[in-house]
VOVO-894751 format. One line per 10 residues: their letters; for each residue z, y, x of C-alpha. Coordinates in steps of 0.001 Angstrom, whole numbers, plus 500000, padded with zeros to 6 digits. Example, Ala and Ser with C-alpha at 12.3 -4.5 7.8 and 13.67 -1.06 7.14 Angstrom:
AS	507800/495500/512300; 507140/498940/513670;
This chain:
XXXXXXXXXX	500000/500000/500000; 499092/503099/501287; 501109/506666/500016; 499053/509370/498011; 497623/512172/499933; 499396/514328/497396; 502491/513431/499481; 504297/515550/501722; 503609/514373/504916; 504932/515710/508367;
XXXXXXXXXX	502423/515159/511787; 504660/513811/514658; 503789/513617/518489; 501171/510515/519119; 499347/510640/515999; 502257/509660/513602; 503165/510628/510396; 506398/510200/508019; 506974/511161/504710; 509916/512674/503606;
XXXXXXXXXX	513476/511662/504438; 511916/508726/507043; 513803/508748/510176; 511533/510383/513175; 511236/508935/516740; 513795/510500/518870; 515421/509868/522253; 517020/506059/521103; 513675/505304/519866; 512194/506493/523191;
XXXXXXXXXX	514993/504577/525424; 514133/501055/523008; 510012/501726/523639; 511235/501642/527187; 513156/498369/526911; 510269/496875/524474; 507516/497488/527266; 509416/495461/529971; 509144/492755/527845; 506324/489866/527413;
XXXXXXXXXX	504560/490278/524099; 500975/488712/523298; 498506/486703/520691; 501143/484420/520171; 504713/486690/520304; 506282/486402/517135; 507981/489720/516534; 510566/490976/514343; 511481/494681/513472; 515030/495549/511545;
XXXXXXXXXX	514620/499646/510375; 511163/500141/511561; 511307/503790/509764; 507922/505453/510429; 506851/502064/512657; 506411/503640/515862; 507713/500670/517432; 506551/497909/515452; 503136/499617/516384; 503581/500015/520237;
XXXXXXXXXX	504218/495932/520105; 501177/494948/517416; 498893/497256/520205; 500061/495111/522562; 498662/491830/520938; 501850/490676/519227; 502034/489382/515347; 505256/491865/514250; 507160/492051/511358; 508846/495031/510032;
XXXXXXXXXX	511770/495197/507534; 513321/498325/506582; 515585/499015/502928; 513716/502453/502675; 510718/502450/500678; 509354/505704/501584; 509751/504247/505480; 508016/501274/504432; 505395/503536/503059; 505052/505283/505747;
XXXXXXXXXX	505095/502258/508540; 502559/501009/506345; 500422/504676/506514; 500339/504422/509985; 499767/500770/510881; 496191/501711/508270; 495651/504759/510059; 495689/503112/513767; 494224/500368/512365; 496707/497415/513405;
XXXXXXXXXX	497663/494574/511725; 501597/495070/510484; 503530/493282/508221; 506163/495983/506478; 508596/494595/504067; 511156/496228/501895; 514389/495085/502090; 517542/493516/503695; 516472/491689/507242; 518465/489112/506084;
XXXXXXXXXX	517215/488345/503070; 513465/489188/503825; 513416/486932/507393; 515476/483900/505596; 513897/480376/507027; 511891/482589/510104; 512454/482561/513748; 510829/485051/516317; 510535/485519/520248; 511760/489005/520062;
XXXXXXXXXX	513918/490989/518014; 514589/494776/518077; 516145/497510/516265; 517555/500618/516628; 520118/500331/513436; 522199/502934/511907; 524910/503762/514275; 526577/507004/513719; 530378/506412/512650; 530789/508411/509362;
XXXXXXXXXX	533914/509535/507304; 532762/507098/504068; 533597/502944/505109; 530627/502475/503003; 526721/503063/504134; 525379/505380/501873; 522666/503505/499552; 520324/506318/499220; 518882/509118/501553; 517952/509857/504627;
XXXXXXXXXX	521498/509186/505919; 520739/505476/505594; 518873/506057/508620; 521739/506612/510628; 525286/506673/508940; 526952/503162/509192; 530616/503181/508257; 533866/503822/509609; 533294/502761/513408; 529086/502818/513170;
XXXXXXXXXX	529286/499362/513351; 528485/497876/509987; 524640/496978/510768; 525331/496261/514433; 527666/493520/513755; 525225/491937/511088; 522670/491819/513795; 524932/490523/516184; 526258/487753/513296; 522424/487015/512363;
XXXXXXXXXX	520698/486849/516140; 521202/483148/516626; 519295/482516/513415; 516500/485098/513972; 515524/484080/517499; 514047/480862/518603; 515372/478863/521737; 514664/481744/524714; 514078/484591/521958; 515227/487734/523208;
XXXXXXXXXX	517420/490556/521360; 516937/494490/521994; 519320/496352/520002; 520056/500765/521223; 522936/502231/519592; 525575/504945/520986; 528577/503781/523184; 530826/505601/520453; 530614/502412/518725; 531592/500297/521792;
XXXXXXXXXX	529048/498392/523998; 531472/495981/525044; 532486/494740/521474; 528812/494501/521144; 528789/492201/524171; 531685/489810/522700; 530360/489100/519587; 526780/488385/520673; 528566/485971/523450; 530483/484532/520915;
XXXXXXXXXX	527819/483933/518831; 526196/482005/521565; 523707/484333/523566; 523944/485714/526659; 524123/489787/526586; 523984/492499/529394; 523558/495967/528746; 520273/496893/530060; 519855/500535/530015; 522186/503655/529721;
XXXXXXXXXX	521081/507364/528971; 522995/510540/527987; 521600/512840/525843; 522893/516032/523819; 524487/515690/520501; 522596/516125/517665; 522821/518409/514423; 524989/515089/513041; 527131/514689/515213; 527667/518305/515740;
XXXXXXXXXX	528978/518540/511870; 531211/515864/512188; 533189/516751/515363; 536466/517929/513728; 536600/514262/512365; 535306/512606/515265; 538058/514012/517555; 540739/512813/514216; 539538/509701/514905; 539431/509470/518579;
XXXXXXXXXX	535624/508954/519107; 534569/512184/520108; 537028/514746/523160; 537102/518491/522342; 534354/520221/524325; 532267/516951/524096; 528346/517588/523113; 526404/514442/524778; 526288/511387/523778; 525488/507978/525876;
XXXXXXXXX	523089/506125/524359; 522673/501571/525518; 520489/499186/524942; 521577/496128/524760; 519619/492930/525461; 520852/489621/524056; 519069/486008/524929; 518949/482938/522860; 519462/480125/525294;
Protein backbone atom coordinates (compact mmCIF):
# COMPACT_ATOMS: atom_id res chain seq x y z
CA UNK A 1 0.00 0.00 0.00
CA UNK A 2 1.29 3.10 -0.91
CA UNK A 3 0.02 6.67 1.11
CA UNK A 4 -1.99 9.37 -0.95
CA UNK A 5 -0.07 12.17 -2.38
CA UNK A 6 -2.60 14.33 -0.60
CA UNK A 7 -0.52 13.43 2.49
CA UNK A 8 1.72 15.55 4.30
CA UNK A 9 4.92 14.37 3.61
CA UNK A 10 8.37 15.71 4.93
CA UNK A 11 11.79 15.16 2.42
CA UNK A 12 14.66 13.81 4.66
CA UNK A 13 18.49 13.62 3.79
CA UNK A 14 19.12 10.51 1.17
CA UNK A 15 16.00 10.64 -0.65
CA UNK A 16 13.60 9.66 2.26
CA UNK A 17 10.40 10.63 3.16
CA UNK A 18 8.02 10.20 6.40
CA UNK A 19 4.71 11.16 6.97
CA UNK A 20 3.61 12.67 9.92
CA UNK A 21 4.44 11.66 13.48
CA UNK A 22 7.04 8.73 11.92
CA UNK A 23 10.18 8.75 13.80
CA UNK A 24 13.18 10.38 11.53
CA UNK A 25 16.74 8.94 11.24
CA UNK A 26 18.87 10.50 13.79
CA UNK A 27 22.25 9.87 15.42
CA UNK A 28 21.10 6.06 17.02
CA UNK A 29 19.87 5.30 13.68
CA UNK A 30 23.19 6.49 12.19
CA UNK A 31 25.42 4.58 14.99
CA UNK A 32 23.01 1.05 14.13
CA UNK A 33 23.64 1.73 10.01
CA UNK A 34 27.19 1.64 11.23
CA UNK A 35 26.91 -1.63 13.16
CA UNK A 36 24.47 -3.12 10.27
CA UNK A 37 27.27 -2.51 7.52
CA UNK A 38 29.97 -4.54 9.42
CA UNK A 39 27.85 -7.25 9.14
CA UNK A 40 27.41 -10.13 6.32
CA UNK A 41 24.10 -9.72 4.56
CA UNK A 42 23.30 -11.29 0.97
CA UNK A 43 20.69 -13.30 -1.49
CA UNK A 44 20.17 -15.58 1.14
CA UNK A 45 20.30 -13.31 4.71
CA UNK A 46 17.14 -13.60 6.28
CA UNK A 47 16.53 -10.28 7.98
CA UNK A 48 14.34 -9.02 10.57
CA UNK A 49 13.47 -5.32 11.48
CA UNK A 50 11.54 -4.45 15.03
CA UNK A 51 10.37 -0.35 14.62
CA UNK A 52 11.56 0.14 11.16
CA UNK A 53 9.76 3.79 11.31
CA UNK A 54 10.43 5.45 7.92
CA UNK A 55 12.66 2.06 6.85
CA UNK A 56 15.86 3.64 6.41
CA UNK A 57 17.43 0.67 7.71
CA UNK A 58 15.45 -2.09 6.55
CA UNK A 59 16.38 -0.38 3.14
CA UNK A 60 20.24 0.02 3.58
CA UNK A 61 20.11 -4.07 4.22
CA UNK A 62 17.42 -5.05 1.18
CA UNK A 63 20.21 -2.74 -1.11
CA UNK A 64 22.56 -4.89 0.06
CA UNK A 65 20.94 -8.17 -1.34
CA UNK A 66 19.23 -9.32 1.85
CA UNK A 67 15.35 -10.62 2.03
CA UNK A 68 14.25 -8.14 5.26
CA UNK A 69 11.36 -7.95 7.16
CA UNK A 70 10.03 -4.97 8.85
CA UNK A 71 7.53 -4.80 11.77
CA UNK A 72 6.58 -1.68 13.32
CA UNK A 73 2.93 -0.99 15.58
CA UNK A 74 2.68 2.45 13.72
CA UNK A 75 0.68 2.45 10.72
CA UNK A 76 1.58 5.70 9.35
CA UNK A 77 5.48 4.25 9.75
CA UNK A 78 4.43 1.27 8.02
CA UNK A 79 3.06 3.54 5.40
CA UNK A 80 5.75 5.28 5.05
CA UNK A 81 8.54 2.26 5.09
CA UNK A 82 6.35 1.01 2.56
CA UNK A 83 6.51 4.68 0.42
CA UNK A 84 9.98 4.42 0.34
CA UNK A 85 10.88 0.77 -0.23
CA UNK A 86 8.27 1.71 -3.81
CA UNK A 87 10.06 4.76 -4.35
CA UNK A 88 13.77 3.11 -4.31
CA UNK A 89 12.36 0.37 -5.78
CA UNK A 90 13.41 -2.59 -3.29
CA UNK A 91 11.73 -5.43 -2.34
CA UNK A 92 10.48 -4.93 1.60
CA UNK A 93 8.22 -6.72 3.53
CA UNK A 94 6.48 -4.02 6.16
CA UNK A 95 4.07 -5.40 8.60
CA UNK A 96 1.89 -3.77 11.16
CA UNK A 97 2.09 -4.92 14.39
CA UNK A 98 3.69 -6.48 17.54
CA UNK A 99 7.24 -8.31 16.47
CA UNK A 100 6.08 -10.89 18.47
CA UNK A 101 3.07 -11.66 17.21
CA UNK A 102 3.83 -10.81 13.46
CA UNK A 103 7.39 -13.07 13.42
CA UNK A 104 5.60 -16.10 15.48
CA UNK A 105 7.03 -19.62 13.90
CA UNK A 106 10.10 -17.41 11.89
CA UNK A 107 13.75 -17.44 12.45
CA UNK A 108 16.32 -14.95 10.83
CA UNK A 109 20.25 -14.48 10.53
CA UNK A 110 20.06 -10.99 11.76
CA UNK A 111 18.01 -9.01 13.92
CA UNK A 112 18.08 -5.22 14.59
CA UNK A 113 16.27 -2.49 16.15
CA UNK A 114 16.63 0.62 17.55
CA UNK A 115 13.44 0.33 20.12
CA UNK A 116 11.91 2.93 22.20
CA UNK A 117 14.27 3.76 24.91
CA UNK A 118 13.72 7.00 26.58
CA UNK A 119 12.65 6.41 30.38
CA UNK A 120 9.36 8.41 30.79
CA UNK A 121 7.30 9.53 33.91
CA UNK A 122 4.07 7.10 32.76
CA UNK A 123 5.11 2.94 33.60
CA UNK A 124 3.00 2.48 30.63
CA UNK A 125 4.13 3.06 26.72
CA UNK A 126 1.87 5.38 25.38
CA UNK A 127 -0.45 3.50 22.67
CA UNK A 128 -0.78 6.32 20.32
CA UNK A 129 1.55 9.12 18.88
CA UNK A 130 4.63 9.86 17.95
CA UNK A 131 5.92 9.19 21.50
CA UNK A 132 5.59 5.48 20.74
CA UNK A 133 8.62 6.06 18.87
CA UNK A 134 10.63 6.61 21.74
CA UNK A 135 8.94 6.67 25.29
CA UNK A 136 9.19 3.16 26.95
CA UNK A 137 8.26 3.18 30.62
CA UNK A 138 9.61 3.82 33.87
CA UNK A 139 13.41 2.76 33.29
CA UNK A 140 13.17 2.82 29.09
CA UNK A 141 13.35 -0.64 29.29
CA UNK A 142 9.99 -2.12 28.48
CA UNK A 143 10.77 -3.02 24.64
CA UNK A 144 14.43 -3.74 25.33
CA UNK A 145 13.75 -6.48 27.67
CA UNK A 146 11.09 -8.06 25.23
CA UNK A 147 13.79 -8.18 22.67
CA UNK A 148 16.18 -9.48 24.93
CA UNK A 149 13.30 -12.25 26.26
CA UNK A 150 12.36 -12.99 22.42
CA UNK A 151 16.14 -13.15 20.70
CA UNK A 152 16.63 -16.85 21.20
CA UNK A 153 13.41 -17.48 19.30
CA UNK A 154 13.97 -14.90 16.50
CA UNK A 155 17.50 -15.92 15.52
CA UNK A 156 18.60 -19.14 14.05
CA UNK A 157 21.74 -21.14 15.37
CA UNK A 158 24.71 -18.26 14.66
CA UNK A 159 21.96 -15.41 14.08
CA UNK A 160 23.21 -12.27 15.23
CA UNK A 161 21.36 -9.44 17.42
CA UNK A 162 21.99 -5.51 16.94
CA UNK A 163 20.00 -3.65 19.32
CA UNK A 164 21.22 0.76 20.06
CA UNK A 165 19.59 2.23 22.94
CA UNK A 166 20.99 4.94 25.57
CA UNK A 167 23.18 3.78 28.58
CA UNK A 168 20.45 5.60 30.83
CA UNK A 169 18.72 2.41 30.61
CA UNK A 170 21.79 0.30 31.59
CA UNK A 171 24.00 -1.61 29.05
CA UNK A 172 25.04 -4.02 31.47
CA UNK A 173 21.47 -5.26 32.49
CA UNK A 174 21.14 -5.50 28.81
CA UNK A 175 24.17 -7.80 28.79
CA UNK A 176 22.70 -10.19 31.68
CA UNK A 177 19.59 -10.90 30.36
CA UNK A 178 20.67 -11.62 26.78
CA UNK A 179 23.45 -14.03 28.57
CA UNK A 180 20.92 -15.47 30.48
CA UNK A 181 18.83 -16.07 27.82
CA UNK A 182 21.56 -18.00 26.20
CA UNK A 183 23.57 -15.67 23.71
CA UNK A 184 26.66 -14.29 23.94
CA UNK A 185 26.59 -10.21 24.12
CA UNK A 186 29.39 -7.50 23.98
CA UNK A 187 28.75 -4.03 23.56
CA UNK A 188 30.06 -3.11 20.27
CA UNK A 189 30.01 0.53 19.85
CA UNK A 190 29.72 3.66 22.19
CA UNK A 191 28.97 7.36 21.08
CA UNK A 192 27.99 10.54 23.00
CA UNK A 193 25.84 12.84 21.60
CA UNK A 194 23.82 16.03 22.89
CA UNK A 195 20.50 15.69 24.49
CA UNK A 196 17.67 16.13 22.60
CA UNK A 197 14.42 18.41 22.82
CA UNK A 198 13.04 15.09 24.99
CA UNK A 199 15.21 14.69 27.13
CA UNK A 200 15.74 18.30 27.67
CA UNK A 201 11.87 18.54 28.98
CA UNK A 202 12.19 15.86 31.21
CA UNK A 203 15.36 16.75 33.19
CA UNK A 204 13.73 17.93 36.47
CA UNK A 205 12.36 14.26 36.60
CA UNK A 206 15.26 12.61 35.31
CA UNK A 207 17.56 14.01 38.06
CA UNK A 208 14.22 12.81 40.74
CA UNK A 209 14.90 9.70 39.54
CA UNK A 210 18.58 9.47 39.43
CA UNK A 211 19.11 8.95 35.62
CA UNK A 212 20.11 12.18 34.57
CA UNK A 213 23.16 14.75 37.03
CA UNK A 214 22.34 18.49 37.10
CA UNK A 215 24.32 20.22 34.35
CA UNK A 216 24.10 16.95 32.27
CA UNK A 217 23.11 17.59 28.35
CA UNK A 218 24.78 14.44 26.40
CA UNK A 219 23.78 11.39 26.29
CA UNK A 220 25.88 7.98 25.49
CA UNK A 221 24.36 6.13 23.09
CA UNK A 222 25.52 1.57 22.67
CA UNK A 223 24.94 -0.81 20.49
CA UNK A 224 24.76 -3.87 21.58
CA UNK A 225 25.46 -7.07 19.62
CA UNK A 226 24.06 -10.38 20.85
CA UNK A 227 24.93 -13.99 19.07
CA UNK A 228 22.86 -17.06 18.95
CA UNK A 229 25.29 -19.88 19.46
Amino acid sequence: MVPSTALSLTTLPGGLVALPGVYQPQADTRLLAAALADEDLGPRTEVLEIGTGTGALALHAAARGARVTAVDVSWPAVATARLNAWRRRLPLRVLHGDFEARTMGRRFDVVFSNPPYVPAPDDRPPSRGPERAWDAGLDGRAVIDRICADAPALLRPGGILLMVHSEMCGAEETLDRLAGAGLAAQVRTTVSVPWGPVLRSRRSWLEQQGLSAGAEEWEELVVIRARRP
